[in-house]
C-alpha positions in Angstrom: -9.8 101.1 -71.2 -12.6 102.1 -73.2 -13.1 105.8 -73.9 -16.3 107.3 -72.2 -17.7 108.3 -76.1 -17.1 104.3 -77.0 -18.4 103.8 -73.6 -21.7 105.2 -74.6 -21.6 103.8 -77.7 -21.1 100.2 -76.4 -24.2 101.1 -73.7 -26.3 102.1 -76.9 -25.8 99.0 -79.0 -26.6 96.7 -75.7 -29.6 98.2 -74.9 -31.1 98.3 -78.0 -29.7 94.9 -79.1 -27.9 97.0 -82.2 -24.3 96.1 -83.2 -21.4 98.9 -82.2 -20.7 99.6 -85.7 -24.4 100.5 -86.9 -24.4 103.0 -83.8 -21.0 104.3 -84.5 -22.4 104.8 -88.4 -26.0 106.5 -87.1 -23.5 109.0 -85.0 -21.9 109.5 -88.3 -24.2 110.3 -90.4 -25.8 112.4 -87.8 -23.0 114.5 -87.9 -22.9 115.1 -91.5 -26.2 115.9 -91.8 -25.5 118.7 -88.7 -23.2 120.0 -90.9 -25.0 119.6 -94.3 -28.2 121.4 -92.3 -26.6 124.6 -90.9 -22.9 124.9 -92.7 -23.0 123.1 -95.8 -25.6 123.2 -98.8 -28.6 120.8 -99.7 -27.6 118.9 -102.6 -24.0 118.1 -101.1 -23.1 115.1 -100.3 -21.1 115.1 -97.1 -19.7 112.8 -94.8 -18.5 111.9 -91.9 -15.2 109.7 -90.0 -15.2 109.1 -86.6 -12.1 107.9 -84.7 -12.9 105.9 -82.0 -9.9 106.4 -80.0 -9.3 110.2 -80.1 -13.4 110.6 -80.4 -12.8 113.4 -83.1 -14.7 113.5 -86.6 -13.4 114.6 -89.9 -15.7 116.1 -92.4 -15.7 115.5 -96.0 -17.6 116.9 -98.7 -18.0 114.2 -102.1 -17.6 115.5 -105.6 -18.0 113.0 -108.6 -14.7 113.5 -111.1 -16.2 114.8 -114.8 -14.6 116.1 -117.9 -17.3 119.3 -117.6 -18.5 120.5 -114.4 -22.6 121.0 -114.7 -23.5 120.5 -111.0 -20.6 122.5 -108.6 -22.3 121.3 -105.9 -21.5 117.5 -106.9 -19.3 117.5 -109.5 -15.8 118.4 -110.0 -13.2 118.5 -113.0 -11.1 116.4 -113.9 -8.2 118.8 -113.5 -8.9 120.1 -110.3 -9.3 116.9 -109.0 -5.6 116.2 -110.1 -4.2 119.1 -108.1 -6.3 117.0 -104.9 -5.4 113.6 -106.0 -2.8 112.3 -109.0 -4.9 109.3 -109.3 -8.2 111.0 -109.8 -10.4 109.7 -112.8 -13.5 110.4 -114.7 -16.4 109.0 -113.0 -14.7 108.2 -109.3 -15.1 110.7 -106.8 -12.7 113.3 -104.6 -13.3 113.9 -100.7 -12.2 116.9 -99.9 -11.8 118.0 -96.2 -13.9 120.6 -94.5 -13.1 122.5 -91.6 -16.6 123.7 -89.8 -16.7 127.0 -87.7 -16.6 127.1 -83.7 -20.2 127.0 -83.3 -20.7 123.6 -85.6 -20.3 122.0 -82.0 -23.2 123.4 -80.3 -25.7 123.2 -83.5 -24.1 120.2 -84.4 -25.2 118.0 -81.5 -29.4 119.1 -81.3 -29.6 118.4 -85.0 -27.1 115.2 -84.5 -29.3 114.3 -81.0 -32.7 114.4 -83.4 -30.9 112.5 -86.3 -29.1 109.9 -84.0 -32.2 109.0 -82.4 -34.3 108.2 -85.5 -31.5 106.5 -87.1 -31.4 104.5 -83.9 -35.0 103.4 -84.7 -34.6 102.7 -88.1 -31.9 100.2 -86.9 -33.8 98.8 -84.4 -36.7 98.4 -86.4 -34.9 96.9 -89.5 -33.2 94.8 -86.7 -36.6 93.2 -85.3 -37.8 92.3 -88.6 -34.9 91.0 -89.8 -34.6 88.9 -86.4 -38.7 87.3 -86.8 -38.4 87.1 -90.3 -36.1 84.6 -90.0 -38.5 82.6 -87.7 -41.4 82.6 -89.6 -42.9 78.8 -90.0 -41.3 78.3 -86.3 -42.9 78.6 -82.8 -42.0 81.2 -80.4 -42.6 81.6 -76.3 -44.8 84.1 -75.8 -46.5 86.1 -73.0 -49.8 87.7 -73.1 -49.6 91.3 -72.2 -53.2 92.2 -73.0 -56.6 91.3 -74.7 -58.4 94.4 -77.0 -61.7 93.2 -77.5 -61.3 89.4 -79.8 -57.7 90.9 -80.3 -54.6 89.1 -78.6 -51.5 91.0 -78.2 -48.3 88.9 -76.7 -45.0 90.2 -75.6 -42.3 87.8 -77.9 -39.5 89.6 -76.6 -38.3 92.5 -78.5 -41.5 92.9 -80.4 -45.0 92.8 -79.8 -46.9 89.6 -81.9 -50.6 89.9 -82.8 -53.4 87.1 -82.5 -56.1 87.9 -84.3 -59.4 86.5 -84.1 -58.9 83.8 -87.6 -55.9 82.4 -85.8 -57.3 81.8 -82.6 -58.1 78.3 -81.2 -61.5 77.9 -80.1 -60.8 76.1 -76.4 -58.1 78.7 -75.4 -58.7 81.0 -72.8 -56.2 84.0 -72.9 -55.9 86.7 -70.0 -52.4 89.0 -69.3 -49.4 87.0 -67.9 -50.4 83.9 -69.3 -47.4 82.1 -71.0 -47.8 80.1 -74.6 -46.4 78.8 -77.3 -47.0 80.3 -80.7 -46.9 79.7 -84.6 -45.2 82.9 -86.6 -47.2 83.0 -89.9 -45.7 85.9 -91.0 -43.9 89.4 -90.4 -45.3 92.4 -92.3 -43.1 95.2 -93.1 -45.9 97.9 -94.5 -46.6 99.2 -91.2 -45.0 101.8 -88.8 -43.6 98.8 -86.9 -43.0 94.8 -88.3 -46.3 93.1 -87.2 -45.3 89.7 -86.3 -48.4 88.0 -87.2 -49.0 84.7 -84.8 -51.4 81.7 -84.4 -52.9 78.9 -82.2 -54.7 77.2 -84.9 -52.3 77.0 -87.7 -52.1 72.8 -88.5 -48.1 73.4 -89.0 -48.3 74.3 -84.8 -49.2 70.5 -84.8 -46.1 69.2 -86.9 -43.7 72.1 -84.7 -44.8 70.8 -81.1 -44.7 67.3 -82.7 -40.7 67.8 -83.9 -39.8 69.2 -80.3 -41.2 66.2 -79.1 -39.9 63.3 -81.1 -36.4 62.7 -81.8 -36.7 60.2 -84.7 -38.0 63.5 -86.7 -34.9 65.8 -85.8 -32.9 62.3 -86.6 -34.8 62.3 -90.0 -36.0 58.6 -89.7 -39.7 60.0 -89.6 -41.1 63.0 -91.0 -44.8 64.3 -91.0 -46.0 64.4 -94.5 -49.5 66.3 -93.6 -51.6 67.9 -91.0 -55.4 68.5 -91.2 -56.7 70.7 -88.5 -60.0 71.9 -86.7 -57.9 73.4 -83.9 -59.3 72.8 -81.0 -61.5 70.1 -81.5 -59.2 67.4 -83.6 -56.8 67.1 -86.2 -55.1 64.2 -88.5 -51.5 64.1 -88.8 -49.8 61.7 -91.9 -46.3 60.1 -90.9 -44.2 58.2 -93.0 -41.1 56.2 -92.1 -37.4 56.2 -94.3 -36.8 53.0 -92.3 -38.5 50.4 -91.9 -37.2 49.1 -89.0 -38.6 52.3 -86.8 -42.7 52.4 -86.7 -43.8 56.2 -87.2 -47.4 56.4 -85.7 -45.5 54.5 -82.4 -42.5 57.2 -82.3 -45.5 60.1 -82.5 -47.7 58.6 -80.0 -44.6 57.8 -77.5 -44.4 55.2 -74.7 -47.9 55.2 -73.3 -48.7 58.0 -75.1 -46.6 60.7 -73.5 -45.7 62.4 -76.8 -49.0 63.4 -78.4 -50.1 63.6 -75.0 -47.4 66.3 -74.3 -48.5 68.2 -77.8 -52.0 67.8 -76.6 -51.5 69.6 -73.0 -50.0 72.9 -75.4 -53.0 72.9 -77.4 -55.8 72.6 -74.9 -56.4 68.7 -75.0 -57.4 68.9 -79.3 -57.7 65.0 -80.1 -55.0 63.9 -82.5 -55.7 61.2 -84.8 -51.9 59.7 -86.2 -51.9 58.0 -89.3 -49.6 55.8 -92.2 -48.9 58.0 -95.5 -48.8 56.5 -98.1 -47.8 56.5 -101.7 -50.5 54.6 -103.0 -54.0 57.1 -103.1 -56.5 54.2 -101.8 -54.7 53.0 -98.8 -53.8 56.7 -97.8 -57.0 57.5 -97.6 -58.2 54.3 -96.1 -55.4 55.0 -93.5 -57.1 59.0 -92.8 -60.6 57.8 -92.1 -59.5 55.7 -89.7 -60.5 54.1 -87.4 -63.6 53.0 -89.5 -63.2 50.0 -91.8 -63.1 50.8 -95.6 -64.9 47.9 -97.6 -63.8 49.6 -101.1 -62.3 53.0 -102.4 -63.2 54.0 -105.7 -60.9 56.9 -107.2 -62.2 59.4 -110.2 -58.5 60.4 -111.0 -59.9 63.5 -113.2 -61.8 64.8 -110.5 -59.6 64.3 -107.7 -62.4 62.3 -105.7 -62.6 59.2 -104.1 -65.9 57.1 -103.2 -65.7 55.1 -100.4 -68.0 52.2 -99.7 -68.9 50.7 -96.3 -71.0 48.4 -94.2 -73.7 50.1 -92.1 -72.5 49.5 -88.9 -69.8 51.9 -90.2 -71.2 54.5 -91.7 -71.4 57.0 -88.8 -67.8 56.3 -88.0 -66.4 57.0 -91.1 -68.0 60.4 -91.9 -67.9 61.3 -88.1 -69.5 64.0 -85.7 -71.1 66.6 -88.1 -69.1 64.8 -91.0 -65.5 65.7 -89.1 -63.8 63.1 -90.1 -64.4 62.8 -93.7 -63.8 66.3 -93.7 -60.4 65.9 -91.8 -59.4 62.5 -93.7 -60.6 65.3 -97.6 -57.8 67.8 -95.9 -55.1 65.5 -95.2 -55.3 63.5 -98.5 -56.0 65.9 -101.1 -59.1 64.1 -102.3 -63.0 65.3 -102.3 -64.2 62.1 -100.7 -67.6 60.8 -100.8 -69.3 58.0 -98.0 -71.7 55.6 -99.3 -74.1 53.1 -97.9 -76.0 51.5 -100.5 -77.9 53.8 -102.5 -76.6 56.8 -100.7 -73.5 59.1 -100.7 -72.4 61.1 -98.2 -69.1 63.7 -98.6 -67.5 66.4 -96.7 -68.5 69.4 -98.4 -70.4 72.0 -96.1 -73.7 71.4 -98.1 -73.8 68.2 -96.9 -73.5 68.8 -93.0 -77.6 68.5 -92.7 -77.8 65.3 -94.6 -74.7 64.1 -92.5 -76.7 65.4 -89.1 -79.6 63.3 -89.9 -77.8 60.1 -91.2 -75.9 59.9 -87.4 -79.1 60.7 -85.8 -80.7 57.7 -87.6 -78.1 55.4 -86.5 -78.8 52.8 -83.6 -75.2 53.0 -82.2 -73.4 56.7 -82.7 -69.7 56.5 -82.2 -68.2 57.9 -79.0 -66.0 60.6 -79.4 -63.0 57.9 -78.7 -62.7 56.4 -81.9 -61.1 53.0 -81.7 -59.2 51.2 -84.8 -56.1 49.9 -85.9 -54.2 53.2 -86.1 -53.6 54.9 -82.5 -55.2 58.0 -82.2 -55.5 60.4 -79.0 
């Protein structure tokens, strides 16, 4: 039966999700430095053995073995050392036993109570960021606990994670007690406590909902070679399949759509557009502006840009609402891609938003914000 000291110990380590042994090492070195504090002197180096079982500590004080003492406080000779130990050499060290007075007990356990208790936060501490570090690049349950001013703190469990403003999708609505699922983009250490740093509009949330969702990607028969994201308004995401026998876009998109329509629900109904990789530049980024119909791409490998040529009637299409989904189809590919009708070129750079705005406008038919084309998209 456990001992009420190991008792307290165990009661310790569950509470604050520490391990027995670093709580039986913080009471430790809480006694030595009791000891050190009222007893011993500053520069020793002093420490302390606990036994479980008979709960009684032993005290040692460290001296480093050296031909020629300099330091008495840390060093001893070689020869003195003998008479302790007949193994005793140069450079190892010698504990030697101290016995402390009565009264060690009484100022031993304020200064130990003080010492245990940061120690125990320094644990806990290295503990939490150790535990979320791990999980960054993952997504996490969260609850929020409260909103200061455009700032979102959730409860993750044993820490508190921080939305801030930049990583905050535009159609979510938070308010306290409102459960969520949440990207980890980082932990910082710098701080008095690890920030875990979270986001809703991170486009590797898109690929994590997506691999809880679809089983060929856990299986590794698909895998998600891209995402390019305007949370909350739409994002492109690039599959490719390592066989050919299972389709990709199909295994994304589900049996009547429940999968991206499952993702969608977590991320306030964002329109996914699922598209073919592929190895070959021009069809890749044929395959991201869809659904429009590409009539030619023309690549400038030493400027990383593509032009792309089509008919009128599919103009508006490819570049999109406010030139989304050139921009989107620029992200996902890697290329600086340009629109042109005739005489005219139209890209996805912000400079060209205005010229894009009046091109739709000018059309007779505007797309509808349902785009249809070979590829399925949500």
């Amino acid at each position: 039966m456990a001992s009420e000291f190991m008792a307290a110990i165990m009661q310790i380590a569950e509470e604050k999700g520490i391990s027995r042994e670093a709580v039986l090492e913080t009471v430790e070195a809480a006694l030595a430095a009791a000891y050190r504090k009222d007893f011993g002197q500053k520069e020793q180096l002093v420490v302390a053995q606990m036994d479980p079982k008979s709960e009684k500590a032993r005290l040692f004080v460290v001296h480093k073995i050296v031909e020629e003492v300099e330091d008495p406080v840390k060093e001893i000779s070689l020869k003195d050392a003998k008479k302790m130990d007949k193994k005793a050499e140069v450079g190892g060290e010698i504990r030697e036993e101290v016995f402390p007075p009565a009264e060690y007990g009484r100022v031993a356990a304020q200064t130990a109570k003080q010492v245990i208790l940061q120690r125990l936060r320094e644990a806990e501490r290295t503990m939490i960021f150790q535990e979320y570090k791990e999980k960054e690049g993952q997504l996490i349950n969260g609850t929020i606990q409260r909103v200061e001013g455009n700032v979102v703190m959730v409860d993750i469990g044993k820490s508190t994670g921080i939305l801030f403003p930049s990583e905050q999708s535009r159609t979510d609505h938070y308010y306290s007690g409102q459960r969520m699922k949440f990207y980890i983009v980082k932990v910082d250490d710098s701080a008095k406590e690890p920030q875990v740093l979270l986001s809703r509009s991170h486009p590797q949330m898109i690929a994590r909902l997506f691999e809880m969702e679809v089983p060929e990607i856990a299986g590794g028969t698909v895998e998600i070679k891209g995402v390019a994201r305007e949370a909350g308004v739409r994002s492109k995401v690039a599959v490719h399949s390592l066989q050919e026998a299972v389709d990709p876009v199909g295994s994304l998109v589900g049996r009547r759509g429940v999968r991206v329509q499952a993702v969608m629900a977590e991320i306030g109904e964002e329109k996914i557009d699922i598209v073919l990789w592929g190895e070959d530049p021009k069809q890749y980024i044929i395959n991201a502006l869809s659904p429009a119909k590409i009539k030619e791409v023309v690549l400038d490998e030493e400027n990383h840009s593509a032009l792309i040529k089509v008919e009128e009637d599919q103009l508006s299409l490819a570049i999109g609402k406010a030139g989304q989904n050139v921009r989107l189809a620029s992200k996902l590919t890697g290329w600086q891609i340009e629109v042109e009708k005739g005489s005219h070129a139209l890209g996805h750079s912000e400079d060209e938003t205005e010229e894009t705005e009046e091109v739709l406008s000018t059309e007779e038919e505007k797309p509808s914000e349902e785009p249809t084309g070979e590829e399925p998209e949500v």
